[in-house]
C-alpha positions in Angstrom: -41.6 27.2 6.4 -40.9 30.8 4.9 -40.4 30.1 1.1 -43.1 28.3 -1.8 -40.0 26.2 -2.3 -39.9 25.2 1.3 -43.6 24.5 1.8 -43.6 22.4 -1.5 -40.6 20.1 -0.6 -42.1 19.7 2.6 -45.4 18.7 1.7 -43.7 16.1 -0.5 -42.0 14.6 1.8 -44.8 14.2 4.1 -46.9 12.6 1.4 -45.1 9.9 0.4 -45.9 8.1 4.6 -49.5 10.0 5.2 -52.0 7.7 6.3 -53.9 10.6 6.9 -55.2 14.1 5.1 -53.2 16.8 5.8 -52.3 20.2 4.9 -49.1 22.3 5.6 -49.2 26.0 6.9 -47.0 28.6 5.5 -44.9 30.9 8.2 -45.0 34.5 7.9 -42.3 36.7 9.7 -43.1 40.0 8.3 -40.8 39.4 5.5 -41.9 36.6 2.9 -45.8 38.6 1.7 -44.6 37.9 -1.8 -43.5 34.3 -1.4 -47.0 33.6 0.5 -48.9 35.6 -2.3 -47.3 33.3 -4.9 -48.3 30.0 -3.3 -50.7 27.9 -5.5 -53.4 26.3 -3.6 -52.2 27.6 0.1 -55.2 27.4 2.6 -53.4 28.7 5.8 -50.5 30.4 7.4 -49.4 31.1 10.5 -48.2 33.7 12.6 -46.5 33.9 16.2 -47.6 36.8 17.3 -45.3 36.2 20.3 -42.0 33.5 20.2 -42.4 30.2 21.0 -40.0 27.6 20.5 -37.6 27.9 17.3 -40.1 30.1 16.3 -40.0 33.9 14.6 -42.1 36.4 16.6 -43.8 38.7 14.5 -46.3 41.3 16.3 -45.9 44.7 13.8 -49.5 46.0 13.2 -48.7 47.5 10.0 -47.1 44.4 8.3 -50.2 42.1 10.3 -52.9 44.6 8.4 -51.1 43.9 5.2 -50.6 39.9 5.6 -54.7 39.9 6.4 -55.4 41.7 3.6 -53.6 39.2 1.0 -55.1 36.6 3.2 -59.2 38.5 2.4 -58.1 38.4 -1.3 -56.7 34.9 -1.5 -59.2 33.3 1.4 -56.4 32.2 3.6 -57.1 31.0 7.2 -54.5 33.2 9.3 -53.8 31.3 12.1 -51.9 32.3 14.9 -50.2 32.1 18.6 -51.5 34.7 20.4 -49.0 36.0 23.2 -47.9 39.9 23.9 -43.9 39.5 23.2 -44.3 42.8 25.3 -45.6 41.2 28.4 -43.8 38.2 27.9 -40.3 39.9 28.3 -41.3 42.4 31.0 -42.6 39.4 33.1 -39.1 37.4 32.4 -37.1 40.3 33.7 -39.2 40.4 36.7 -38.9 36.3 37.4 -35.6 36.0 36.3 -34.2 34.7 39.3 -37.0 32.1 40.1 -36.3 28.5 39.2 -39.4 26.7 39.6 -41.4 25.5 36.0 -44.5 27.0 37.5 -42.9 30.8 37.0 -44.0 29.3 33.4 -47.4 30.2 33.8 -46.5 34.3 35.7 -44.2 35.1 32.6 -46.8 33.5 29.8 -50.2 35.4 31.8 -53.7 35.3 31.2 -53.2 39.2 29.9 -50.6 38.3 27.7 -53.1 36.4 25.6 -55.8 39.3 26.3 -53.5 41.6 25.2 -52.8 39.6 21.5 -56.2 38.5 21.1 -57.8 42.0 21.7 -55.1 43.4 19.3 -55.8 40.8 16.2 -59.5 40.9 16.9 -59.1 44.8 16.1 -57.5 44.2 12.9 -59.7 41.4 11.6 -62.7 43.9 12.4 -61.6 46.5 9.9 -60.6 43.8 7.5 -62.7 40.8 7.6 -60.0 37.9 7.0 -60.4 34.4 7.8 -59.0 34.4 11.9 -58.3 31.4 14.0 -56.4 31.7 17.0 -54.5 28.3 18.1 -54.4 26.6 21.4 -56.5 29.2 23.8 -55.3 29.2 27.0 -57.6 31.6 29.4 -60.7 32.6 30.6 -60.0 36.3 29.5 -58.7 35.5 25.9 -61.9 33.3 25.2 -64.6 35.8 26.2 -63.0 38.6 23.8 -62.9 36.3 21.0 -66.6 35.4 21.9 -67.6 38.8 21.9 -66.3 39.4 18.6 -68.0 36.1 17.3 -71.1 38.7 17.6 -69.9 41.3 15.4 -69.8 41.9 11.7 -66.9 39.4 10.7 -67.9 36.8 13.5 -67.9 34.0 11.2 -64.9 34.2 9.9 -63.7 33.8 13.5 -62.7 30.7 15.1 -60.3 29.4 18.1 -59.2 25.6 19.6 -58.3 24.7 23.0 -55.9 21.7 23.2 -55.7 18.5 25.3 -53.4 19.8 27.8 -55.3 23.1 28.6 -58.5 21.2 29.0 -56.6 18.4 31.4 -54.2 20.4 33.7 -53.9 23.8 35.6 -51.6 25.6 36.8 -51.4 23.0 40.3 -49.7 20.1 37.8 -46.8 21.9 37.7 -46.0 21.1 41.6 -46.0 17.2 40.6 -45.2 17.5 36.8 -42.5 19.6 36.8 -41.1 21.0 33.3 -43.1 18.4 31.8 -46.0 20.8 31.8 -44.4 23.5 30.7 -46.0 24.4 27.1 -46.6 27.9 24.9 -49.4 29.0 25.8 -48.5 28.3 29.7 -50.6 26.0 31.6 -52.7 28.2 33.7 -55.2 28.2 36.8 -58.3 26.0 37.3 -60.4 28.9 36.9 -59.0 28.7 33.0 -59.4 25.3 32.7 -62.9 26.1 33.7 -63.8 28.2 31.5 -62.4 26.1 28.2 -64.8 23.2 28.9 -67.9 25.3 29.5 -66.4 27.1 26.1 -66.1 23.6 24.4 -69.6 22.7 25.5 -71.4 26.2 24.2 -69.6 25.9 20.7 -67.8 29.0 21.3 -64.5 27.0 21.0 -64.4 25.0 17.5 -62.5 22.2 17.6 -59.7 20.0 19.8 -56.1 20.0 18.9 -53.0 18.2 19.6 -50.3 21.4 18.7 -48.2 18.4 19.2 -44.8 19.3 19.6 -42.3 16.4 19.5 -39.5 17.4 22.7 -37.8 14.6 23.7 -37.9 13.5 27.5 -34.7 14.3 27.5 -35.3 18.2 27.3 -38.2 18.3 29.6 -36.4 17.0 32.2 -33.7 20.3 31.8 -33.6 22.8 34.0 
């Protein structure tokens, strides 16, 4: 959701069957600083820093320095997806003839997330925004954002792992098929690994679902 008009109507809708709290994140794609810096009482927003599905990626530095600066004034979480769209593509050239789901994971690497993470961390280190990076994936991505846990703006760091990073690796996919395929990719036990003993030393901050609601109808395409 792009627009204060958007976010609004959506939250309204959702509040009429919540049996729950919730909150709504606003999107930002580089072009909507003014619509997110008129939003009254906004806590989050979230950026893809590489595409997912039906989303907008959005990996400019200059326009990512200005969106965490609003976010410093106005103390909103940035949240965000933390891929290379770089990496992605060059690694989808290079397995574009494979066919099997567990290409997934060599097209969506362990470096893609490096590369995201270590480039947002850089940011938020000049700037000192509220950062929390959704559904870590790797072994490599989690020990730069512990590192930076130990600098100036630590606290105002934060990450998740989900339920189907902490479960599976990168072997599921030989007996799951496309129903493990997920953004971030599903990657080796190694990874896995390292999330728990992450989870267990508080240097990951909560569980999430990042439920997203395909149909088994899609996962079961090509």
């Amino acid at each position: 959701t792009l627009t204060v008009k958007g976010w609004n109507e959506k939250r309204t809708l959702a509040a009429k069957g919540a049996a729950v709290n919730f909150d709504l994140y606003m999107g930002y794609d580089g072009g909507n600083l003014q619509e997110i810096s008129s939003a009254q009482g906004l806590r989050a927003l979230k950026i893809y820093f590489g595409s997912s599905t039906g989303s907008v990626a959005f990996s400019n530095p200059e326009g990512i320095r200005k969106i965490f600066e609003l976010a410093k004034q106005k103390n909103i979480v940035v949240v965000v997806h933390a891929e290379d769209e770089e990496e992605i593509k060059k690694n989808e050239a290079k397995f574009r003839t494979k066919k099997g789901p567990a290409v997934h994971a060599k097209i969506r690497t362990d470096i893609a997330e490096a590369n995201a993470v270590k480039m947002l961390l850089g940011l938020q280190e000049k700037i000192g925004n509220r950062l929390h990076f959704a559904h870590i994936s790797s072994k490599k991505g989690l020990e730069l954002i512990k590192a930076a846990k130990k600098g100036p703006f630590g606290r105002s760091i934060s990450c998740e792992a989900t339920a189907n990073h902490l479960f599976l690796n990168s072997g599921a996919y030989k007996k799951l098929g496309n129903l493990v395929k997920c953004n971030p990719s599903i990657k080796s036990a190694k990874d896995r690994k390292a999330l728990w003993e992450g989870l267990k030393n508080g240097d990951i901050d909560s569980v999430a679902s990042d439920h997203a609601p395909h149909t088994l109808e899609e996962k079961k395409k090509g």
